[in-house]
mmCIF file of the N, C-alpha and C atoms, coordinates in Angstrom:
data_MODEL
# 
_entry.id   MODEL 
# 
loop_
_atom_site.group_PDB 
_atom_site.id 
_atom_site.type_symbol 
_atom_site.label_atom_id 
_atom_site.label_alt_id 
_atom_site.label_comp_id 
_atom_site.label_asym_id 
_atom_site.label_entity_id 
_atom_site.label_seq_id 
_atom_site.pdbx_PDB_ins_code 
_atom_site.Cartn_x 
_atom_site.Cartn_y 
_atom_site.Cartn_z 
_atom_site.occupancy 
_atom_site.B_iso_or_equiv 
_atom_site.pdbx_formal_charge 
_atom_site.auth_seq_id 
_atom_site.auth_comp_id 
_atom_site.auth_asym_id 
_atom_site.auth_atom_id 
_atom_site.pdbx_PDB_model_num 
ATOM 1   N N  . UNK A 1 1  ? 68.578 51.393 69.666  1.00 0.00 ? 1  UNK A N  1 
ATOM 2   C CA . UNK A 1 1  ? 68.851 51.836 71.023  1.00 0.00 ? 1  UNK A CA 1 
ATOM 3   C C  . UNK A 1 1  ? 69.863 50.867 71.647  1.00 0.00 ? 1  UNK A C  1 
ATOM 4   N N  . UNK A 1 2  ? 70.380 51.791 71.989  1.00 0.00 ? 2  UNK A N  1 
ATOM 5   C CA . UNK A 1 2  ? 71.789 50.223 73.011  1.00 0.00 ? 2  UNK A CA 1 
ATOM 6   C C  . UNK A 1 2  ? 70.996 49.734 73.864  1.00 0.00 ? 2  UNK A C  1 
ATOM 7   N N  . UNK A 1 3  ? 71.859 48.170 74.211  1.00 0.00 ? 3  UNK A N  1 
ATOM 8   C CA . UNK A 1 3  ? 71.243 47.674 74.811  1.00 0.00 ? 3  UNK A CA 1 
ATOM 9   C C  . UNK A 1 3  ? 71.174 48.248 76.530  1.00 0.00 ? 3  UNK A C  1 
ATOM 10  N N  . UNK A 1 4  ? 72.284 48.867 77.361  1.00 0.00 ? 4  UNK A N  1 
ATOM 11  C CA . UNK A 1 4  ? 72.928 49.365 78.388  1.00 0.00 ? 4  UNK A CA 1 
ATOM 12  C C  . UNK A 1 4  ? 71.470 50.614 78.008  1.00 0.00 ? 4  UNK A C  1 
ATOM 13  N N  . UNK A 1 5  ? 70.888 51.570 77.646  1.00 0.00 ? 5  UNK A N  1 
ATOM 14  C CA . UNK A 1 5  ? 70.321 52.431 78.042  1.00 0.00 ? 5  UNK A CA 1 
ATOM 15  C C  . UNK A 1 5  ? 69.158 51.805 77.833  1.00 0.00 ? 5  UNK A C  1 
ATOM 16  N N  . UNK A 1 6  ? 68.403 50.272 77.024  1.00 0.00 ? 6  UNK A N  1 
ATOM 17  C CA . UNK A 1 6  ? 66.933 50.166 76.966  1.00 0.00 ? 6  UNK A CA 1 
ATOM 18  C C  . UNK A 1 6  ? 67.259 49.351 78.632  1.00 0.00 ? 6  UNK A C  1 
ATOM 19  N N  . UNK A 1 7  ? 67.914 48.919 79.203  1.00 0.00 ? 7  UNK A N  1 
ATOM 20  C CA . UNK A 1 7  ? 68.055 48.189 80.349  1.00 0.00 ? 7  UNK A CA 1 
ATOM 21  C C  . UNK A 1 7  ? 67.344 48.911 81.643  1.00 0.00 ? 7  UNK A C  1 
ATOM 22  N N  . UNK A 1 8  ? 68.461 50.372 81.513  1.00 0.00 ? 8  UNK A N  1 
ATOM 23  C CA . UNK A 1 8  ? 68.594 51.126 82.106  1.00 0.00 ? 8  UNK A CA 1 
ATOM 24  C C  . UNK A 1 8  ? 67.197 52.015 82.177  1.00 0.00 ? 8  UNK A C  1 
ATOM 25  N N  . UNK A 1 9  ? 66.276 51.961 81.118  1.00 0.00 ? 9  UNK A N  1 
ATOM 26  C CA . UNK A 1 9  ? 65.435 52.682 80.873  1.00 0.00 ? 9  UNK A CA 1 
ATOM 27  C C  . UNK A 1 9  ? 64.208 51.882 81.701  1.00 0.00 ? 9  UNK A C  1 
ATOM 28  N N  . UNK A 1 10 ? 64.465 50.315 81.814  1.00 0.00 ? 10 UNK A N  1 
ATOM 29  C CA . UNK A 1 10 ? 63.585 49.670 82.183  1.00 0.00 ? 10 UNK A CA 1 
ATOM 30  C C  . UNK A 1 10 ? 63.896 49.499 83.521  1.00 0.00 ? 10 UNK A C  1 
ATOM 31  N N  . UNK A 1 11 ? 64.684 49.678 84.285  1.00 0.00 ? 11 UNK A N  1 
ATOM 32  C CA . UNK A 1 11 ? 65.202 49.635 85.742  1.00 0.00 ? 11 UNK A CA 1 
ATOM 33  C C  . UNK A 1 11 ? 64.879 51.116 86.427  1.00 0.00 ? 11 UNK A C  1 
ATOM 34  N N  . UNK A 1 12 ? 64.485 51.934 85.277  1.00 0.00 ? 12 UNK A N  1 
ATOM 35  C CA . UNK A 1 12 ? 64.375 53.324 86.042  1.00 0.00 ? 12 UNK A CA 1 
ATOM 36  C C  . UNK A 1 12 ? 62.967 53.531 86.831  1.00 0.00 ? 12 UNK A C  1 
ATOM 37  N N  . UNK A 1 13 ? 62.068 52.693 85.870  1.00 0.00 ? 13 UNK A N  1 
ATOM 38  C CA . UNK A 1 13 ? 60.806 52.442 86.493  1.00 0.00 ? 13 UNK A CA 1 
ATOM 39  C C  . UNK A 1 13 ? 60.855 52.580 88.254  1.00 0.00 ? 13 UNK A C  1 
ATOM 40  N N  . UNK A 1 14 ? 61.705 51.779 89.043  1.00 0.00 ? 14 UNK A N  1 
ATOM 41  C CA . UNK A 1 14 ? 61.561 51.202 90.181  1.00 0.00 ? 14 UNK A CA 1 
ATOM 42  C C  . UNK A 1 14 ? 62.757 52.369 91.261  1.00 0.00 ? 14 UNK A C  1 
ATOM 43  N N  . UNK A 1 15 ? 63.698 53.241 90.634  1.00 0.00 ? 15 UNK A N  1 
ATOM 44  C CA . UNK A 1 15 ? 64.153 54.125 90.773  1.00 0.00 ? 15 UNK A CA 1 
ATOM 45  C C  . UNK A 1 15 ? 62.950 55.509 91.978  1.00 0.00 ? 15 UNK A C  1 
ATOM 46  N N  . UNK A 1 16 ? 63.659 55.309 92.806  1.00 0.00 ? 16 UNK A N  1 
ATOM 47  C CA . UNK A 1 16 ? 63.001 56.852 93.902  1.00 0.00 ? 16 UNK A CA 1 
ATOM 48  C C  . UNK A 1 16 ? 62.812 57.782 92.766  1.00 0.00 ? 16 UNK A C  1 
ATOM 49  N N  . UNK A 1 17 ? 60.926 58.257 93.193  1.00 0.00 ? 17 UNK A N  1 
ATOM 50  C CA . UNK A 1 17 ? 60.592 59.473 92.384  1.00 0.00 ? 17 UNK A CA 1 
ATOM 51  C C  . UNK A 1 17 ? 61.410 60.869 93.399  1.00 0.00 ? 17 UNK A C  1 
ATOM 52  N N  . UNK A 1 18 ? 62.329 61.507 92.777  1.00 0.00 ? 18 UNK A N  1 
ATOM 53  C CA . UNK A 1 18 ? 62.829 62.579 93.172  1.00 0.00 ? 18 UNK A CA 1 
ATOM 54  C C  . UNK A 1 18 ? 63.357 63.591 91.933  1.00 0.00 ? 18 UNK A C  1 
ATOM 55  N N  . UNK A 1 19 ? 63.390 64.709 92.864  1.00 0.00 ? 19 UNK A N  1 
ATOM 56  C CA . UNK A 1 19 ? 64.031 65.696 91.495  1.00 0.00 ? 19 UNK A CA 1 
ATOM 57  C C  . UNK A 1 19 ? 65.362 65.317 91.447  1.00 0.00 ? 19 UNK A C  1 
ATOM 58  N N  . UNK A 1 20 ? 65.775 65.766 89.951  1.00 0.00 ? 20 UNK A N  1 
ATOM 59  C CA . UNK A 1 20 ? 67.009 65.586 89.379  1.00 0.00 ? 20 UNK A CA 1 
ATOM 60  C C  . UNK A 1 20 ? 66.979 63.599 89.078  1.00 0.00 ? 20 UNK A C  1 
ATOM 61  N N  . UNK A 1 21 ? 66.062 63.103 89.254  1.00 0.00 ? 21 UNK A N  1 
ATOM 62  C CA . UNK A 1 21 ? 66.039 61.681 88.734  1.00 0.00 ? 21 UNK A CA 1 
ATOM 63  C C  . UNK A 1 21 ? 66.030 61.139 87.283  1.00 0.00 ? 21 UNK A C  1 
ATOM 64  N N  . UNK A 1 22 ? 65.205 62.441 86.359  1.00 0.00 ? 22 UNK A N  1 
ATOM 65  C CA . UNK A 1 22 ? 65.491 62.552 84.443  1.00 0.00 ? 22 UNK A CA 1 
ATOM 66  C C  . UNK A 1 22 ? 66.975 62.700 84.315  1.00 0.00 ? 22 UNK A C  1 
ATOM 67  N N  . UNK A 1 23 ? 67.294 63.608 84.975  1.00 0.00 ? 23 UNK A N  1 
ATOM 68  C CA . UNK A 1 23 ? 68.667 63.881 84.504  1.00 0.00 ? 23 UNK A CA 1 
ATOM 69  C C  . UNK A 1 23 ? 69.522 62.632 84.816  1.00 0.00 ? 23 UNK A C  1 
ATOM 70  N N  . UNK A 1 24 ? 69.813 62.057 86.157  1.00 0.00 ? 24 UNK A N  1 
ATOM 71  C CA . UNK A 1 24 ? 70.251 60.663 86.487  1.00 0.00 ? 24 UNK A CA 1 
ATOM 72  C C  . UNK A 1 24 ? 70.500 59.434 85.435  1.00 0.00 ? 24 UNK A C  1 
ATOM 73  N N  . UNK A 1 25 ? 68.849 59.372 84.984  1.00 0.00 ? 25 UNK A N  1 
ATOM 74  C CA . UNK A 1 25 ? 68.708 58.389 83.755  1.00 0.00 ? 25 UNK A CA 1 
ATOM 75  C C  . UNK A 1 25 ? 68.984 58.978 82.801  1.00 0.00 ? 25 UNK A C  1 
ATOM 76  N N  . UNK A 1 26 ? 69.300 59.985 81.923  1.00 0.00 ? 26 UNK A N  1 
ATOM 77  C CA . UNK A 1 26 ? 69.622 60.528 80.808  1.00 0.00 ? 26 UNK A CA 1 
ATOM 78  C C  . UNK A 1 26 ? 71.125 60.552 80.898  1.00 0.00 ? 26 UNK A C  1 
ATOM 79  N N  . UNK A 1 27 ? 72.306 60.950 81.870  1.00 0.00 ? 27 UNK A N  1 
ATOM 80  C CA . UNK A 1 27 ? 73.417 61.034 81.451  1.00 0.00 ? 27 UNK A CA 1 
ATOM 81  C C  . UNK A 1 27 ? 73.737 59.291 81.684  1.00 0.00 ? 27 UNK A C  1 
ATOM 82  N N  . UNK A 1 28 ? 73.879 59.141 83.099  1.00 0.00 ? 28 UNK A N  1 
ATOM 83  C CA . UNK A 1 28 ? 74.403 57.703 83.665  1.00 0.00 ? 28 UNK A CA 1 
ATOM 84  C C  . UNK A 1 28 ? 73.836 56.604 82.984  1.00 0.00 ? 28 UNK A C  1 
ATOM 85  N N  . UNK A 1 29 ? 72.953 56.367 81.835  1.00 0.00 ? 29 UNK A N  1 
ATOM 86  C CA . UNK A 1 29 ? 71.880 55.227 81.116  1.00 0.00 ? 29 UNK A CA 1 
ATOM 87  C C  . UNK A 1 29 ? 73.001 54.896 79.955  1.00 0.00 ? 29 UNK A C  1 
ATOM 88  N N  . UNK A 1 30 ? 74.271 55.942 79.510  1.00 0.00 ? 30 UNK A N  1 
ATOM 89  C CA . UNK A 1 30 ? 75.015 55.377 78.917  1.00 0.00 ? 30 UNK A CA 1 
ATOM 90  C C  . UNK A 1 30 ? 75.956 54.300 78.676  1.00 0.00 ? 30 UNK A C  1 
ATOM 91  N N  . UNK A 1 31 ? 76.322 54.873 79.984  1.00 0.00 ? 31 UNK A N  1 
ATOM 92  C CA . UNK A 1 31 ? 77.409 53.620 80.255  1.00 0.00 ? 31 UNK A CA 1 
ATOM 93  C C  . UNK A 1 31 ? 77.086 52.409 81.207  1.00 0.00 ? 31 UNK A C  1 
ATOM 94  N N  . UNK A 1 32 ? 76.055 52.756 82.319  1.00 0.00 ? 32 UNK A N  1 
ATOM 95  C CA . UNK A 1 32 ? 75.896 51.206 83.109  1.00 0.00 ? 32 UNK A CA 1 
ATOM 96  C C  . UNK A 1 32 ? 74.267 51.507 84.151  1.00 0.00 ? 32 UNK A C  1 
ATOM 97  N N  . UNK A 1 33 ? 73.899 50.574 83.617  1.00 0.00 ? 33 UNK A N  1 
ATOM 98  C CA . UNK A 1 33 ? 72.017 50.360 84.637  1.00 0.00 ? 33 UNK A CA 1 
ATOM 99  C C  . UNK A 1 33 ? 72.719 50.887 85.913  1.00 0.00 ? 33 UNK A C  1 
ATOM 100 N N  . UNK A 1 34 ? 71.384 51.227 86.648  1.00 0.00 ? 34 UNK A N  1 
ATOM 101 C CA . UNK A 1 34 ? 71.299 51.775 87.572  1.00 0.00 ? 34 UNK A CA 1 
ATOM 102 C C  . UNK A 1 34 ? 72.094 50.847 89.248  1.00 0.00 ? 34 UNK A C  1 
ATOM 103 N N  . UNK A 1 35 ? 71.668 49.780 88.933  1.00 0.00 ? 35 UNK A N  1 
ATOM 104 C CA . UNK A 1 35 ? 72.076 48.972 89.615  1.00 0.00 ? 35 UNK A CA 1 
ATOM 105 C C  . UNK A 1 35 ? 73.838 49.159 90.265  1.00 0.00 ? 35 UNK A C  1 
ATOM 106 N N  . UNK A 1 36 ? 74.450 49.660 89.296  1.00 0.00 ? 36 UNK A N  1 
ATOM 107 C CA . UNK A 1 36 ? 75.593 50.321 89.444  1.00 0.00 ? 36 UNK A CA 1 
ATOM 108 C C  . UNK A 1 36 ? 76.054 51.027 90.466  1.00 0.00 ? 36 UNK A C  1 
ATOM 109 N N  . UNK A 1 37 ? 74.638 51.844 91.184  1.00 0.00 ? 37 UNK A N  1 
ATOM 110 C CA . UNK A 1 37 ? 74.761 52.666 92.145  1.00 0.00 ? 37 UNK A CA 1 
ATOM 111 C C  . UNK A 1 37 ? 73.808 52.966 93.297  1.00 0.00 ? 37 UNK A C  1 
ATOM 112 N N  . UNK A 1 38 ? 72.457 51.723 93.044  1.00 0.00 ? 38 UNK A N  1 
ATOM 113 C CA . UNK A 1 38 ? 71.747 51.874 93.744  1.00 0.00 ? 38 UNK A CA 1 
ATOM 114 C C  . UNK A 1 38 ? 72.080 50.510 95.039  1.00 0.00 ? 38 UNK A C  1 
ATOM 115 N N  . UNK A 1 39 ? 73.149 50.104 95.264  1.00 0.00 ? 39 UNK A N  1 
ATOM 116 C CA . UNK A 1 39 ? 73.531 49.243 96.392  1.00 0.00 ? 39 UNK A CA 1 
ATOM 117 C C  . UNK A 1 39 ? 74.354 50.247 97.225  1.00 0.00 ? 39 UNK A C  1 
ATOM 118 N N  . UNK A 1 40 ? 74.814 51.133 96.717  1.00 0.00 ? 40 UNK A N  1 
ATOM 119 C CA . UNK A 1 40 ? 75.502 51.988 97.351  1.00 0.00 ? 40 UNK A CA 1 
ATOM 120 C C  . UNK A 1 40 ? 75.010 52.928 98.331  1.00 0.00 ? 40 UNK A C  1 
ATOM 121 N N  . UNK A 1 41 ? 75.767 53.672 99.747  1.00 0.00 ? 41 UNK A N  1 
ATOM 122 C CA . UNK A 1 41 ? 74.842 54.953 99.802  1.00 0.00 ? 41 UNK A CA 1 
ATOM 123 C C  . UNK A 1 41 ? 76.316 55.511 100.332 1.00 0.00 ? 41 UNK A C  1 
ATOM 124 N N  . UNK A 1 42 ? 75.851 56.817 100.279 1.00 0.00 ? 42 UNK A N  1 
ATOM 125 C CA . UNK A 1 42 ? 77.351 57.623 100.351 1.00 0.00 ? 42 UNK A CA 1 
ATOM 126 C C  . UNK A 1 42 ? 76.603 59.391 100.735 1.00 0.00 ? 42 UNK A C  1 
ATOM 127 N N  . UNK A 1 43 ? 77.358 59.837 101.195 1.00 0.00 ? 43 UNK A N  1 
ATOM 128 C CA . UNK A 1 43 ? 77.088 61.080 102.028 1.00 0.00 ? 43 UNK A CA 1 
ATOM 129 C C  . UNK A 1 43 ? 76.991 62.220 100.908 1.00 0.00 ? 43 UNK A C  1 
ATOM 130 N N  . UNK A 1 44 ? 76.585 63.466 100.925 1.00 0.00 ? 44 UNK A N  1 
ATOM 131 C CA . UNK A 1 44 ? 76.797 64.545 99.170  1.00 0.00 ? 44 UNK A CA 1 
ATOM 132 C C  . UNK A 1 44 ? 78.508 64.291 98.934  1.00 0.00 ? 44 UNK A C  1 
ATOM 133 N N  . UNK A 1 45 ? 79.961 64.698 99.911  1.00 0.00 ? 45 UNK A N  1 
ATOM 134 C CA . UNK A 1 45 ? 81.129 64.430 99.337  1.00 0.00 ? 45 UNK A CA 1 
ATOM 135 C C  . UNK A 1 45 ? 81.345 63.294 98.625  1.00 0.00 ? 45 UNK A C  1 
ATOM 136 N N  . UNK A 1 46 ? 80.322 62.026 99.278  1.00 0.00 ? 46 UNK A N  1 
ATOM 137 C CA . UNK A 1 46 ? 80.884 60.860 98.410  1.00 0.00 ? 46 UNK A CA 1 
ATOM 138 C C  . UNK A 1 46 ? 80.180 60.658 97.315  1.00 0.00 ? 46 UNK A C  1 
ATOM 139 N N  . UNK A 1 47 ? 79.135 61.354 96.776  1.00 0.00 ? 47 UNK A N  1 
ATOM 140 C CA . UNK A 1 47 ? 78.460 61.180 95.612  1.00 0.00 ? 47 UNK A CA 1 
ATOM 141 C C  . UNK A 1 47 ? 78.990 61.880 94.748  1.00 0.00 ? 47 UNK A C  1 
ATOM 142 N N  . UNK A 1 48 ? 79.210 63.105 95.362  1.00 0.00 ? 48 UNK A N  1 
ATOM 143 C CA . UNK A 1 48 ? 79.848 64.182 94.383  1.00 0.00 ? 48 UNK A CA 1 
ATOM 144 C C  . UNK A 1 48 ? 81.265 63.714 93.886  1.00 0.00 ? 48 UNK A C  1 
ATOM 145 N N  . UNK A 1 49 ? 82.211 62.647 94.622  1.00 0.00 ? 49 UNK A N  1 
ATOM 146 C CA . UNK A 1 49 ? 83.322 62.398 94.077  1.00 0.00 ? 49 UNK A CA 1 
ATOM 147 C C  . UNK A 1 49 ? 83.413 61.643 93.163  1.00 0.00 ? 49 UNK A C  1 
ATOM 148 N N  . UNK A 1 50 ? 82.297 60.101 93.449  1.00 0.00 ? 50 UNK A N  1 
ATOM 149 C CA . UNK A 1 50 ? 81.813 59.499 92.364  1.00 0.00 ? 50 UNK A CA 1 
ATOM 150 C C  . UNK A 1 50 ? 81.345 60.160 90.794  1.00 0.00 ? 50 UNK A C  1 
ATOM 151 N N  . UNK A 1 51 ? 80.631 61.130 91.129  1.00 0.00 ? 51 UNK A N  1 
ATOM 152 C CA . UNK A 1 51 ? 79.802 61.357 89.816  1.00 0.00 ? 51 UNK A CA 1 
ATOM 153 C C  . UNK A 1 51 ? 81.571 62.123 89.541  1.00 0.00 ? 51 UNK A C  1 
ATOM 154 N N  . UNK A 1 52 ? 81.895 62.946 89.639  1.00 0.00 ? 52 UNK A N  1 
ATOM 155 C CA . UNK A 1 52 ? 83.159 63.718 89.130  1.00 0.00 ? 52 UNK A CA 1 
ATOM 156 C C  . UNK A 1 52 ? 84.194 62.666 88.680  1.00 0.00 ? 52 UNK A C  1 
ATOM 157 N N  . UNK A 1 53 ? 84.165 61.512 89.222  1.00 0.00 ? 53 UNK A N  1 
ATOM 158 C CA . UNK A 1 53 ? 84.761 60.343 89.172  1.00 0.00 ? 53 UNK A CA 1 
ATOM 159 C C  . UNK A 1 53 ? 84.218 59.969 86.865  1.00 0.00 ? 53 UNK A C  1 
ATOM 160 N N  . UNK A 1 54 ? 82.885 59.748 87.221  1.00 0.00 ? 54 UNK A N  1 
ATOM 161 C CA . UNK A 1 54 ? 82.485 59.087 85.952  1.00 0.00 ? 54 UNK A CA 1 
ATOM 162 C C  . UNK A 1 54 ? 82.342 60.445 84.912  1.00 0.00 ? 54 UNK A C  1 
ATOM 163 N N  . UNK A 1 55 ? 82.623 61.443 85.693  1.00 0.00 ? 55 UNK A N  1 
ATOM 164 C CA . UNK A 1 55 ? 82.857 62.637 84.009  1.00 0.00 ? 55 UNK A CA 1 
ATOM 165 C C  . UNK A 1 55 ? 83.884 62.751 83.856  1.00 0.00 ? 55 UNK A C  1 
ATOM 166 N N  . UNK A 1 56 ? 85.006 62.291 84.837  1.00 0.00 ? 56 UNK A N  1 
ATOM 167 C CA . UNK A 1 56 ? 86.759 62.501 84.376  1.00 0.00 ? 56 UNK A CA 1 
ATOM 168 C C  . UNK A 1 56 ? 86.548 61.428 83.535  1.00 0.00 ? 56 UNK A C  1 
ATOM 169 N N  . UNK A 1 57 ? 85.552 60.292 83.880  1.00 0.00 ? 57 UNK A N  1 
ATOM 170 C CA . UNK A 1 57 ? 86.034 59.410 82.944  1.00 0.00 ? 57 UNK A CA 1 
ATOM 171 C C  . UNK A 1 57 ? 85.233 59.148 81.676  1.00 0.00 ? 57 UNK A C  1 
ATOM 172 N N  . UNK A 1 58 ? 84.479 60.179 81.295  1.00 0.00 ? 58 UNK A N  1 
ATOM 173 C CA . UNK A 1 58 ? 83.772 60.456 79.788  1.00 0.00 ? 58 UNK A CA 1 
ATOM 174 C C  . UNK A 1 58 ? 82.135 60.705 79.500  1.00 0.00 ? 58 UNK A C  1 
ATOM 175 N N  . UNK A 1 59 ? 81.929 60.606 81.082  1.00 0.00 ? 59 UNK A N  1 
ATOM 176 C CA . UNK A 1 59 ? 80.536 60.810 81.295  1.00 0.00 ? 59 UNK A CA 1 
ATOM 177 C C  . UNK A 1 59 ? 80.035 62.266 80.859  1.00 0.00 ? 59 UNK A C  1 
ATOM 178 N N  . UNK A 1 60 ? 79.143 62.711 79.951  1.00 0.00 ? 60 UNK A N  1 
ATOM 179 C CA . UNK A 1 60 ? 78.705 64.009 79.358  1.00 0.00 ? 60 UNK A CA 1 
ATOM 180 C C  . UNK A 1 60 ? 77.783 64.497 79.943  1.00 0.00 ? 60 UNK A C  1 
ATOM 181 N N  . UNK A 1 61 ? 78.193 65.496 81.599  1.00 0.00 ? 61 UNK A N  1 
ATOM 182 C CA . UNK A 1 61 ? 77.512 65.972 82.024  1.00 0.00 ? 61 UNK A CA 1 
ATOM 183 C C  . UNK A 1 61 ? 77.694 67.727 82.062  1.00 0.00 ? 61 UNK A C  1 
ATOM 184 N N  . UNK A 1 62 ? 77.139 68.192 82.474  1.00 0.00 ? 62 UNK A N  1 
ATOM 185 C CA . UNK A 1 62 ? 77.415 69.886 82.262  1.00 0.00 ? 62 UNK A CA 1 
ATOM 186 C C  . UNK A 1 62 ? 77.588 70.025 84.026  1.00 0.00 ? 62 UNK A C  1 
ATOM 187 N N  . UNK A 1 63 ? 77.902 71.204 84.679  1.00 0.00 ? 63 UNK A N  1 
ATOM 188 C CA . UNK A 1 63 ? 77.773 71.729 85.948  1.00 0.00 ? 63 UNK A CA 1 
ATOM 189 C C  . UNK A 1 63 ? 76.463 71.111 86.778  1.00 0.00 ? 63 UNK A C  1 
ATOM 190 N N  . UNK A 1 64 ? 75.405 71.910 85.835  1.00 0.00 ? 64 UNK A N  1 
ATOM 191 C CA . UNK A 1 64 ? 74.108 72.137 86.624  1.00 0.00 ? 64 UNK A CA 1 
ATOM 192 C C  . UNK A 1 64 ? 73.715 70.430 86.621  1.00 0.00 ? 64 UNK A C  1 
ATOM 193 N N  . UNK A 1 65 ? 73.692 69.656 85.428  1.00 0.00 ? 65 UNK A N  1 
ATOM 194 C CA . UNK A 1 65 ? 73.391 68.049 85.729  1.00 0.00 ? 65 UNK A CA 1 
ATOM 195 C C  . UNK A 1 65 ? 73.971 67.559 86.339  1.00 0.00 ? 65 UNK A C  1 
ATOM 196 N N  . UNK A 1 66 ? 75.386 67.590 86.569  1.00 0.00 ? 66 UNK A N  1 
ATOM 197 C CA . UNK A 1 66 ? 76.240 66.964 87.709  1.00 0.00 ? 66 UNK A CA 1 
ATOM 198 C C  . UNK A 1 66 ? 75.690 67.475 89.374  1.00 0.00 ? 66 UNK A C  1 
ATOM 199 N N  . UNK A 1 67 ? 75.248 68.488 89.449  1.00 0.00 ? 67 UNK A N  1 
ATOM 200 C CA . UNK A 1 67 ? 74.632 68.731 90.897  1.00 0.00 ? 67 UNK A CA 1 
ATOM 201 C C  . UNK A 1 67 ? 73.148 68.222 91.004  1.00 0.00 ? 67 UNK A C  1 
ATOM 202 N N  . UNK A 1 68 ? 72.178 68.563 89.788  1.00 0.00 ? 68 UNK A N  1 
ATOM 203 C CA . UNK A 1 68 ? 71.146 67.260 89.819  1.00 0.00 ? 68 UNK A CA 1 
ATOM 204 C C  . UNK A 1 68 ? 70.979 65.986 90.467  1.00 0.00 ? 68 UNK A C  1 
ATOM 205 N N  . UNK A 1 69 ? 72.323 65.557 89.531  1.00 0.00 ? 69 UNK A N  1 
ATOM 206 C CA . UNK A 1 69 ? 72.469 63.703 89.402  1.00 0.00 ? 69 UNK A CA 1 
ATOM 207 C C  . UNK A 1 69 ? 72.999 63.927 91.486  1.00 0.00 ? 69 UNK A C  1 
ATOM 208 N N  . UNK A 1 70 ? 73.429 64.760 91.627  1.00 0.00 ? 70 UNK A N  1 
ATOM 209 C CA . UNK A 1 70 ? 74.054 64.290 93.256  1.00 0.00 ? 70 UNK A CA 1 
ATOM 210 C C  . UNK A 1 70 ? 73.418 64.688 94.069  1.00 0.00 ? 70 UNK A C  1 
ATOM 211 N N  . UNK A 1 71 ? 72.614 65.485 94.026  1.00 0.00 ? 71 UNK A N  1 
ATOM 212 C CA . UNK A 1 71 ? 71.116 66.149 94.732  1.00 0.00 ? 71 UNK A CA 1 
ATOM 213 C C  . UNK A 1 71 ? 70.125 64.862 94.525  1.00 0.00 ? 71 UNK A C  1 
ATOM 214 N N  . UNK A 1 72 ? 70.011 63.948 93.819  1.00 0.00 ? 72 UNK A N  1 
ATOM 215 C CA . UNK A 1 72 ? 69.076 62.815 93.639  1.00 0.00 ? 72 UNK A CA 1 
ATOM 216 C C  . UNK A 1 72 ? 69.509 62.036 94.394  1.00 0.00 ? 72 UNK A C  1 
ATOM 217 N N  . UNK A 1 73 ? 70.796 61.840 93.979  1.00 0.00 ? 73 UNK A N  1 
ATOM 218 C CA . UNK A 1 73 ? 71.606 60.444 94.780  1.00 0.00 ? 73 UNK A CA 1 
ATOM 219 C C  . UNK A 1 73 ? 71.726 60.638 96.370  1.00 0.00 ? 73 UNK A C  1 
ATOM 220 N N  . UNK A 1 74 ? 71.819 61.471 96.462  1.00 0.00 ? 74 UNK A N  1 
ATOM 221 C CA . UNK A 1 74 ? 72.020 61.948 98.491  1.00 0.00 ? 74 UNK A CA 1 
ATOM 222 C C  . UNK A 1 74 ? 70.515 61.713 98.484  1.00 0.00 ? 74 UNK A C  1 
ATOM 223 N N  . UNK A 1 75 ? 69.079 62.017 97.838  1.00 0.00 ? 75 UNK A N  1 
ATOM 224 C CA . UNK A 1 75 ? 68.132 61.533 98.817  1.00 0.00 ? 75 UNK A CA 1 
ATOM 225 C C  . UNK A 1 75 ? 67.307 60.627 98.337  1.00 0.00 ? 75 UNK A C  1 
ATOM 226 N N  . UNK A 1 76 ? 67.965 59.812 97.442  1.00 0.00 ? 76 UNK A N  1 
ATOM 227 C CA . UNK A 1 76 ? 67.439 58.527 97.154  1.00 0.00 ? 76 UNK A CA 1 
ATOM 228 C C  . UNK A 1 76 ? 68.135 57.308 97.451  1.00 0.00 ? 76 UNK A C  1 
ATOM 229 N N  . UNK A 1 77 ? 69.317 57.738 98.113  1.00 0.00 ? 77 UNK A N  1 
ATOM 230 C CA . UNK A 1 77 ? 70.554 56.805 98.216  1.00 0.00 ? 77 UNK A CA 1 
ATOM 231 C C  . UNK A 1 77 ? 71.266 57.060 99.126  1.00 0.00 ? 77 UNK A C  1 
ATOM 232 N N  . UNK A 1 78 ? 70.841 57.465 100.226 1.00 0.00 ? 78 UNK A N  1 
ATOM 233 C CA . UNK A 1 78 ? 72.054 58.353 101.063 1.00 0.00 ? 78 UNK A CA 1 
ATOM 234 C C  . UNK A 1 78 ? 72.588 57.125 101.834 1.00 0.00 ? 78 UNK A C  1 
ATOM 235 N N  . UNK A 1 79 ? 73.859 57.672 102.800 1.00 0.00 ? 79 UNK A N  1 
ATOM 236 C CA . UNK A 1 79 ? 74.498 56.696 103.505 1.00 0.00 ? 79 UNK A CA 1 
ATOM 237 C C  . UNK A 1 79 ? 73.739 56.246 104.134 1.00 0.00 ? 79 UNK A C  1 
ATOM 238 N N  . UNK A 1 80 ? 74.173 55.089 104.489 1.00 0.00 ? 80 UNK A N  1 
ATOM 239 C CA . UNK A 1 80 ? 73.465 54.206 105.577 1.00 0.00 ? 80 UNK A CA 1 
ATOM 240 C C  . UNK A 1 80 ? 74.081 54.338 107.279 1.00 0.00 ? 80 UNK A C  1 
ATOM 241 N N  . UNK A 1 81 ? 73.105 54.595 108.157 1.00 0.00 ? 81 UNK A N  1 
ATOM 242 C CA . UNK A 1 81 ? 73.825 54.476 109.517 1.00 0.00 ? 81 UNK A CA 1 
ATOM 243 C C  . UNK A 1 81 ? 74.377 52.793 109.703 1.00 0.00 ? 81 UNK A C  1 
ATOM 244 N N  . UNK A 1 82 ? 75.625 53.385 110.606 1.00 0.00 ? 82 UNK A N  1 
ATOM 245 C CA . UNK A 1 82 ? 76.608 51.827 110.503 1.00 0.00 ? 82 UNK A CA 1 
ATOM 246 C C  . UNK A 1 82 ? 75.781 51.539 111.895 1.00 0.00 ? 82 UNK A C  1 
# 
């Protein structure tokens, strides 16, 4: 097992229980722990540009997991009021 997805597998533990959160850890566990994105918070346009961001750049997601992974991230991560 790489090392980047047993990391990732062990950081998911502490990860918001929400739907679309399997899918989250199954595509994004490839390339970088969670940590990657859980300092962040960003509105659905800014998640959705991100994640479209990491499948232009080789991330193997389909349609329906890419709206998952950003349906998780908006309510486990959403923006922060300034």
């Amino acid at each position: 097992m790489k090392l980047a997805l047993l990391l990732f597998l062990l950081a998911a533990d502490q990860l918001p229980e929400a739907p679309g959160k399997a899918t989250f850890v199954k595509v994004c566990s490839t390339c970088h722990g969670p940590e990657a994105v859980t300092g962040m918070g960003h509105d659905r346009a800014g998640w959705k540009d991100l994640v479209s961001d990491m499948v232009d750049k080789g991330a193997v997601a389909n349609e329906k997991q890419v709206s998952e992974i950003v349906d998780y991230l908006v309510r486990a991560f959403p923006k922060k009021p300034r």
